[in-house]
C-alpha positions as CSV (number, residue, x, y, z in Angstrom):
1,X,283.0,33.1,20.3
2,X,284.9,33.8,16.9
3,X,287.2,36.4,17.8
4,X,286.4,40.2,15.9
5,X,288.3,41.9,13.8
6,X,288.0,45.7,12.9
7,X,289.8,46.9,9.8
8,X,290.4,50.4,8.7
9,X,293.2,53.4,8.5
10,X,294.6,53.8,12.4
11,X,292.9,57.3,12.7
12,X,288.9,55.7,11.4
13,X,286.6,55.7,14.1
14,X,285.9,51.9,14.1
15,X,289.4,51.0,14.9
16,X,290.4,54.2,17.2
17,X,287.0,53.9,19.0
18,X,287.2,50.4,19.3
19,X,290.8,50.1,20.9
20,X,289.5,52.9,23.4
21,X,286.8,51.3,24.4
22,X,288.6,48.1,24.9
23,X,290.8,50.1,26.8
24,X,288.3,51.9,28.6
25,X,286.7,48.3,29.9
26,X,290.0,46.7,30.0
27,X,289.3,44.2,27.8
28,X,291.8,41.9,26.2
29,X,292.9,43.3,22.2
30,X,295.5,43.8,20.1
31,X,296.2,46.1,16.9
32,X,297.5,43.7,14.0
33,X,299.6,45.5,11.5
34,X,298.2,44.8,7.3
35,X,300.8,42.0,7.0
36,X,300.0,39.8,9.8
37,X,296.7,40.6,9.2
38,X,297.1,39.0,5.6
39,X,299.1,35.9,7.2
40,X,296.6,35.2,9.9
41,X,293.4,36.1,7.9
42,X,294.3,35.1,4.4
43,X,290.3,35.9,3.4
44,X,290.9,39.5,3.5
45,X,292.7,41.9,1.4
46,X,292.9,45.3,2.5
47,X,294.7,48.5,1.1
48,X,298.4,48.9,2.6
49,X,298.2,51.3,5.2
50,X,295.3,49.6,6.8
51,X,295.2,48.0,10.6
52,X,293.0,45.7,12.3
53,X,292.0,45.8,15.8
54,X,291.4,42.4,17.2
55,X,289.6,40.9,20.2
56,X,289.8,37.5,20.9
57,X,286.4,37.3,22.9
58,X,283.8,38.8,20.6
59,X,281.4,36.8,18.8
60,X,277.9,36.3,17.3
61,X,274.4,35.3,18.5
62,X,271.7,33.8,16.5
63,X,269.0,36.2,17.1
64,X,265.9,33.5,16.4
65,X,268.0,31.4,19.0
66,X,268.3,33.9,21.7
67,X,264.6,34.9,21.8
68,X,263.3,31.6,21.7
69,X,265.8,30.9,25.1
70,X,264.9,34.4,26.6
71,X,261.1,33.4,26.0
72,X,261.0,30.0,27.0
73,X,262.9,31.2,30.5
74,X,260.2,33.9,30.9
75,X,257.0,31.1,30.4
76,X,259.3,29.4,33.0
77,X,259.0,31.7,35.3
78,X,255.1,32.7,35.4
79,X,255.4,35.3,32.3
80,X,252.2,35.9,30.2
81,X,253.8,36.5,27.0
82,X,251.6,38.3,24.1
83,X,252.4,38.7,20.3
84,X,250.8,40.1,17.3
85,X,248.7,42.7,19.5
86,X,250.1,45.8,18.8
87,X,250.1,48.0,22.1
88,X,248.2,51.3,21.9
89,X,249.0,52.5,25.3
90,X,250.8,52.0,28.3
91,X,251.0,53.2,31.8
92,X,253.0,52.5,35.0
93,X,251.7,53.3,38.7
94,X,253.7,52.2,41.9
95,X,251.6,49.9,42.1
96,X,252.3,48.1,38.8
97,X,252.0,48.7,35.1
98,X,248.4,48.5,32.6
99,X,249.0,47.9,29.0
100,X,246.3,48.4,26.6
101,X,246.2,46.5,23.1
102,X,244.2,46.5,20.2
103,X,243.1,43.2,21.7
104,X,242.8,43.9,25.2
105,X,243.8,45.5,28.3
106,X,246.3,43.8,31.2
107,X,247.2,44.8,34.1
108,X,250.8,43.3,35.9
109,X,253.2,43.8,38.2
110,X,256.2,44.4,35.7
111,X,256.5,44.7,31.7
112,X,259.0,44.3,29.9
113,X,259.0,45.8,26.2
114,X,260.4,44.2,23.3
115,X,259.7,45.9,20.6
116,X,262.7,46.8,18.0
117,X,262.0,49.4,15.6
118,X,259.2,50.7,17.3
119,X,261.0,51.5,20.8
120,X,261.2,55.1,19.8
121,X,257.0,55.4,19.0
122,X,256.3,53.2,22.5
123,X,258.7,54.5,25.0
124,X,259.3,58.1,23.8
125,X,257.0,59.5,26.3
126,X,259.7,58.3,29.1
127,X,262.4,60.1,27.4
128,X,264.4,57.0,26.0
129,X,265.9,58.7,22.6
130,X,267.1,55.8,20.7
131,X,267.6,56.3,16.9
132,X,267.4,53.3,14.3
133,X,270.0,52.7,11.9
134,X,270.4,50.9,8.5
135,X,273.1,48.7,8.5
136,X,273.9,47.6,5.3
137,X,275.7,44.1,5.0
138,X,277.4,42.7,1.9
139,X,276.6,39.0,1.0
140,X,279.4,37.3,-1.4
141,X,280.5,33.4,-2.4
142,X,284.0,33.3,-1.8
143,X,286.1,31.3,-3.3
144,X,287.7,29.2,-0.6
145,X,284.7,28.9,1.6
146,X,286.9,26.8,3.7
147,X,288.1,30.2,4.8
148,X,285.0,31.2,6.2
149,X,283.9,28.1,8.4
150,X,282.6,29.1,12.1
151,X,285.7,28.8,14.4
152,X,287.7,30.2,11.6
153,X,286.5,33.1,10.4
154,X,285.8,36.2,13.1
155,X,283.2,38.3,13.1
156,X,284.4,41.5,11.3
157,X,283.6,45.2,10.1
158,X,285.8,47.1,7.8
């Protein structure tokens, strides 16, 4: 938990859209006018007439970290977990679920998919519609990295 902070003009769609969703889940936030922004944040500097939206509760998680809990707890608990055997097919039946690979076929009780940018290819027959996004990032060496240490520095979009 780092804290997040969402800069922009008042009327952009990250800040507005972020306040009412806060809002919306009643989740704890505050708008921070440019100033305080530049007295409690010293690492940015943003045009005058921008705003920050500001939860205290948001944070980051170390992807590589997360799956190697989220698989660990599933070997845990009886899971027969497969990788690098892309799936070619899949079909569900009430009584449970068959998955063929270019390895093999399984049968199970339950599946569960985990397969990022290829959700839309494997589960598009079941009408899930998600759409991938590029999200470009900006890497930089600041000057003060001080500034930037983890329990500093929030997580942030502008």
């Amino acid at each position: 938990v780092t804290g997040g902070l969402y800069m922009g003009r008042p009327d952009c769609d990250l800040v507005d859209r972020s306040r009412q969703a806060a809002e919306a889940q009643d989740l704890p936030h505050e708008m921070i006018d440019r100033r305080r922004l530049a007295d409690e944040f010293e690492c940015f500097r943003v045009p005058d007439e921008f705003v920050a939206f500001y939860e205290n509760k948001a944070g980051f998680i170390l992807p590589e970290r997360a799956v190697a809990a989220f698989a660990e707890l599933a070997l845990r608990g009886g899971a027969d977990l497969r990788g690098q055997e892309p799936v070619l097919k899949w079909t569900a039946e009430p009584g449970g679920v068959t998955v063929h690979t270019s390895r093999d076929t399984y049968a199970a009780d339950r599946i569960i998919f985990c397969c990022g940018a290829w959700s839309c290819r494997l589960l598009g027959d079941i009408g899930v519609d998600l759409t991938v996004t590029r999200q470009v990032l900006g890497l930089v060496w600041p000057h003060r990295p001080e500034c930037f240490s983890l329990g500093r520095f929030p997580v942030w979009a502008i």
